[in-house]
DSSP file (Angstrom, degrees, kcal/mol; ACC not computed):
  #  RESIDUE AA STRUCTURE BP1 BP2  ACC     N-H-->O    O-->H-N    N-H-->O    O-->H-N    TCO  KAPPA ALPHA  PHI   PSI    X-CA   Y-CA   Z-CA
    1    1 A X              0   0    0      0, 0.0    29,-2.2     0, 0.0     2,-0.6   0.000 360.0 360.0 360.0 126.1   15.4   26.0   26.8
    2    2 A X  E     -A   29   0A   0     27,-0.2    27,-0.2    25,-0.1     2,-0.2  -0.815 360.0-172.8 -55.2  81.2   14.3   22.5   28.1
    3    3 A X  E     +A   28   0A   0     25,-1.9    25,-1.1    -2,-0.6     2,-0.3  -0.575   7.8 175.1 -99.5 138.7   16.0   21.0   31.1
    4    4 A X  E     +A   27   0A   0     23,-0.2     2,-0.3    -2,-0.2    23,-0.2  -0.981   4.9 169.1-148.1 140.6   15.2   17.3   32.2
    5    5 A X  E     -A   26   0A   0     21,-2.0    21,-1.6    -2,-0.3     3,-0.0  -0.872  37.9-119.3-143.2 160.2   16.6   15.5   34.6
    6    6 A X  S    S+     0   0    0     -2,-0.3    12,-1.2    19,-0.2    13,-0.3   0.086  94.6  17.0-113.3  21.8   15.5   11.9   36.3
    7    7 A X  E     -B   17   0B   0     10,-0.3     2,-0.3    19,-0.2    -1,-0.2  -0.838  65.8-153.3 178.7 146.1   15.0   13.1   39.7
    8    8 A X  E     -B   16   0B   0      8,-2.0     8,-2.4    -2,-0.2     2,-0.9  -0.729  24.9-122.6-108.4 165.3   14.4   16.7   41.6
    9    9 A X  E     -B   15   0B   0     -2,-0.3     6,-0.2     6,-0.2     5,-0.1  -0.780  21.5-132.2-123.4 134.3   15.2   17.3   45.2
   10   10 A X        -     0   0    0      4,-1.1     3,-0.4    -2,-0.9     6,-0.1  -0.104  19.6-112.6 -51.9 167.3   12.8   18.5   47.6
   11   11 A X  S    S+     0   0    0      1,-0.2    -1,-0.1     2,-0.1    -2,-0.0   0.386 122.3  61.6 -66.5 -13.0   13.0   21.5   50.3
   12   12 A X  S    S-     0   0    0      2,-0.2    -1,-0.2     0, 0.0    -2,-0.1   0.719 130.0-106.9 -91.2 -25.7   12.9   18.9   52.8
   13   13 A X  S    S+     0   0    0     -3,-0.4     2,-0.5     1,-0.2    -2,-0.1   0.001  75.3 133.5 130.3  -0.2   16.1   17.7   51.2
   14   14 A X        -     0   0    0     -5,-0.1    -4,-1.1     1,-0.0    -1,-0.2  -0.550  51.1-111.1 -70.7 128.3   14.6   14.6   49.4
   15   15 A X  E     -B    9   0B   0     -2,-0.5     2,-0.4    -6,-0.2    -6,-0.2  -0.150  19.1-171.2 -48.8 145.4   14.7   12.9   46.0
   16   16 A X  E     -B    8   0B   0     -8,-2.4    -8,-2.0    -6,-0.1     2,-0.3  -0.959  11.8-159.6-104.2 116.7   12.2   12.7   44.0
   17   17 A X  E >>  -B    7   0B   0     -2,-0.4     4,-0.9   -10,-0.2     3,-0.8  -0.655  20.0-128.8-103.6 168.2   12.6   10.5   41.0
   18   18 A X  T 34>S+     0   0    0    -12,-1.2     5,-2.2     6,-0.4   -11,-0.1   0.665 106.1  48.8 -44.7 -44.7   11.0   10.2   37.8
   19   19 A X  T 345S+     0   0    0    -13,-0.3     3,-0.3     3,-0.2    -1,-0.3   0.442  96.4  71.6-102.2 -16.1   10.0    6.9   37.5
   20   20 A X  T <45S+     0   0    0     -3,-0.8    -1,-0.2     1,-0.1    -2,-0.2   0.925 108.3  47.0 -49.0 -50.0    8.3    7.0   41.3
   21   21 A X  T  <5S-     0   0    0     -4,-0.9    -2,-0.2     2,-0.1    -1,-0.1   0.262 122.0-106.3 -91.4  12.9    5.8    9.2   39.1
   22   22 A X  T   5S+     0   0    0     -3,-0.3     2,-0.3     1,-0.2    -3,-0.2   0.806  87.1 111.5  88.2   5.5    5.3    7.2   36.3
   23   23 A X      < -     0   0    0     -5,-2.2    -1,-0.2     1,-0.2     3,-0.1  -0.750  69.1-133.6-124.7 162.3    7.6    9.6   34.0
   24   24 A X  S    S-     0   0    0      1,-0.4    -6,-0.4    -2,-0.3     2,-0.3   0.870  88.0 -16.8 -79.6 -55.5   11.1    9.0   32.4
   25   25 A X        -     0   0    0     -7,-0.1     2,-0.4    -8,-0.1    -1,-0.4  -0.919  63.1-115.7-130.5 163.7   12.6   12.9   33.8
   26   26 A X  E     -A    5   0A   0    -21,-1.6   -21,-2.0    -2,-0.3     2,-0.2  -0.889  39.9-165.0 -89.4 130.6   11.0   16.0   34.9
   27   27 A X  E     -A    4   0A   0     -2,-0.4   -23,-0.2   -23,-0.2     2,-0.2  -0.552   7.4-178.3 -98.3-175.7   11.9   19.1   32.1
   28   28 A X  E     -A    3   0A   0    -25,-1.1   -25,-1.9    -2,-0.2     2,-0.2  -0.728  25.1-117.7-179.9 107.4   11.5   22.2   32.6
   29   29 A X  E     +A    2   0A   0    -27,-0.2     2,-0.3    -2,-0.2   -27,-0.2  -0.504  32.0 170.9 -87.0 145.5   11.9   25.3   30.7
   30   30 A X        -     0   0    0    -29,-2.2     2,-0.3    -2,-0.2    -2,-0.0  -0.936  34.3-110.2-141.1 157.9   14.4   28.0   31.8
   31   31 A X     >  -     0   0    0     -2,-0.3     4,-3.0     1,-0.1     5,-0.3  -0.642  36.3-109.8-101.2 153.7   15.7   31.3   30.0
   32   32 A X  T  4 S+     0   0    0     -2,-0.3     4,-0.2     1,-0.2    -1,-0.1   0.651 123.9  50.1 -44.6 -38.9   19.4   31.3   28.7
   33   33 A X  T  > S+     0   0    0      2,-0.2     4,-3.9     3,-0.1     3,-0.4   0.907 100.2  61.5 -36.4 -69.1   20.5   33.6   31.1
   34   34 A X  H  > S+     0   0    0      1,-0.3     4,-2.8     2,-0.2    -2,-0.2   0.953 117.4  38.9 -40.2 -63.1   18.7   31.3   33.9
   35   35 A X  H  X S+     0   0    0     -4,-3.0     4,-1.4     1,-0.2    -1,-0.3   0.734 106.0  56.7 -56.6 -26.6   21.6   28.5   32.3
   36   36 A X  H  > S+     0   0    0     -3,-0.4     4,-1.7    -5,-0.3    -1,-0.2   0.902 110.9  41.8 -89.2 -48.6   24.1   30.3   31.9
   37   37 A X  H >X S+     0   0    0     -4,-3.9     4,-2.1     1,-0.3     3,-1.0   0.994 118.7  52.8 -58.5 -71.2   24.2   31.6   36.2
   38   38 A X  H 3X S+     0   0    0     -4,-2.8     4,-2.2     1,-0.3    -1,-0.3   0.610 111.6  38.8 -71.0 -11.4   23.5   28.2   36.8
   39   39 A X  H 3X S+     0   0    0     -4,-1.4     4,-1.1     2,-0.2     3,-0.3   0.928 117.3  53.0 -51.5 -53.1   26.6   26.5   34.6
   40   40 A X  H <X S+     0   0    0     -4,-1.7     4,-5.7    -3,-1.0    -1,-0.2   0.868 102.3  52.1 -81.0 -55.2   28.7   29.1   35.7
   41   41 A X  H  X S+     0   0    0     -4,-2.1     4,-1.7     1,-0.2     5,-0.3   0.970 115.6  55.1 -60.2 -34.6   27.9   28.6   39.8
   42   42 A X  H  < S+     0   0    0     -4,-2.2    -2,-0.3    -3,-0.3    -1,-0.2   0.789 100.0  48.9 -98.3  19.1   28.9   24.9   38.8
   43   43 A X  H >X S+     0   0    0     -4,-1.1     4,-3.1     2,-0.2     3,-0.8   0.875 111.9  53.0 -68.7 -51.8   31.8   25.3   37.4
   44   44 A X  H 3X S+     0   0    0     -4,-5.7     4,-1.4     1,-0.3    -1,-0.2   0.828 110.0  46.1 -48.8 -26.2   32.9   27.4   40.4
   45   45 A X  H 3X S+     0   0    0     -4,-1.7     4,-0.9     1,-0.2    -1,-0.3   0.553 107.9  55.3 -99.6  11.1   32.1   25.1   42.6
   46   46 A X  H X> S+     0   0    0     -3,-0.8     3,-2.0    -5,-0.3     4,-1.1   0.971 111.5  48.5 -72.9 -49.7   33.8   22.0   40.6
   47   47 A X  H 3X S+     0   0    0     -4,-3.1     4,-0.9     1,-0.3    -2,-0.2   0.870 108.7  56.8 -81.1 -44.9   37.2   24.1   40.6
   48   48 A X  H 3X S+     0   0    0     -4,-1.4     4,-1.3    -5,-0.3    -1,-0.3   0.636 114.0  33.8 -15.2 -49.7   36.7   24.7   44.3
   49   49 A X  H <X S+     0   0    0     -3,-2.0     4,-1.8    -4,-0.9    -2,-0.2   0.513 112.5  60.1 -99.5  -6.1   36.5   21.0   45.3
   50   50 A X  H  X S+     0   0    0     -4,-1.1     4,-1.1    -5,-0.2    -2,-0.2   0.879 112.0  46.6 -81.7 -13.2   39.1   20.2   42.5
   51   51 A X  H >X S+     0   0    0     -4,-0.9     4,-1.4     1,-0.2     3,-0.7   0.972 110.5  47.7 -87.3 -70.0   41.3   22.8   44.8
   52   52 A X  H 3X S+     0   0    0     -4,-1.3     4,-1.7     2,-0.2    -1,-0.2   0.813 108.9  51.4 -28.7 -45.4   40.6   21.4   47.9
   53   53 A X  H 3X S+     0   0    0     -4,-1.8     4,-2.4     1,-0.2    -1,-0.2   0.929 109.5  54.7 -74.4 -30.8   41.3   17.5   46.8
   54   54 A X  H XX S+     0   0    0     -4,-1.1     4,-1.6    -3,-0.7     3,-0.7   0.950 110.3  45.6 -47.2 -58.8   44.7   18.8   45.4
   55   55 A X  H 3X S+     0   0    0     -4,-1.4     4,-2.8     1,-0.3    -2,-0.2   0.777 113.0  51.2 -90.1 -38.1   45.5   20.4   49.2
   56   56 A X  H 3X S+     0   0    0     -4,-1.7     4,-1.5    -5,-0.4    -1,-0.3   0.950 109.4  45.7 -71.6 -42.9   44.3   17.1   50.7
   57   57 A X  H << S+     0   0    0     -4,-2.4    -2,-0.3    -3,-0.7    -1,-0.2   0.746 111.5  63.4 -71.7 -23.1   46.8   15.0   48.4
   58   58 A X  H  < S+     0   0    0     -4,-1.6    -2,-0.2     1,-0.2    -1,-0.2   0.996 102.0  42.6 -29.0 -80.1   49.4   17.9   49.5
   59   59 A X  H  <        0   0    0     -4,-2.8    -1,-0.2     1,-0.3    -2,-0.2   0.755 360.0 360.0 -68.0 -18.7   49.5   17.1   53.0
   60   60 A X     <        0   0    0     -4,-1.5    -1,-0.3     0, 0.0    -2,-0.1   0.586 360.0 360.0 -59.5 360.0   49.6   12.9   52.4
C-alpha cells in the first residue's frame, strides 16, 4: 500500500515539504498491518482529545 503525504517531519522535529524538493508528496509503501496499527493509534488518540475538550467545556 502507497502512502503520500505533502510534507514529512524530521527527528529534529521539522517539516519537510514536498514542494521544497521539487515533488508534489512523498509516498511510501507500507504493509496493511503497518496501516492498520497506525489508523488505529489515531483513532485512539482523536477520542482522547475529543474526551478531554468535552471535560474542558464541563468545567465553563
Amino acid at each position: 500500500m502507497m502512502i503520500c503525504t505533502p510534507y514529512i517531519t524530521l527527528r529534529n522535529g521539522k517539516r519537510l515539504f514536498a514542494h521544497e524538493k521539487g515533488l508534489e508528496a512523498f509516498c511510501f509503501e507500507v504493509t496493511p498491518e503497518q496501516h492498520k496499527k497506525y489508523m488505529e493509534k489515531k483513532a485512539k488518540e482523536e477520542e482522547k482529545k475529543k474526551k478531554q475538550d468535552e471535560s474542558e467545556e464541563k468545567e465553563e
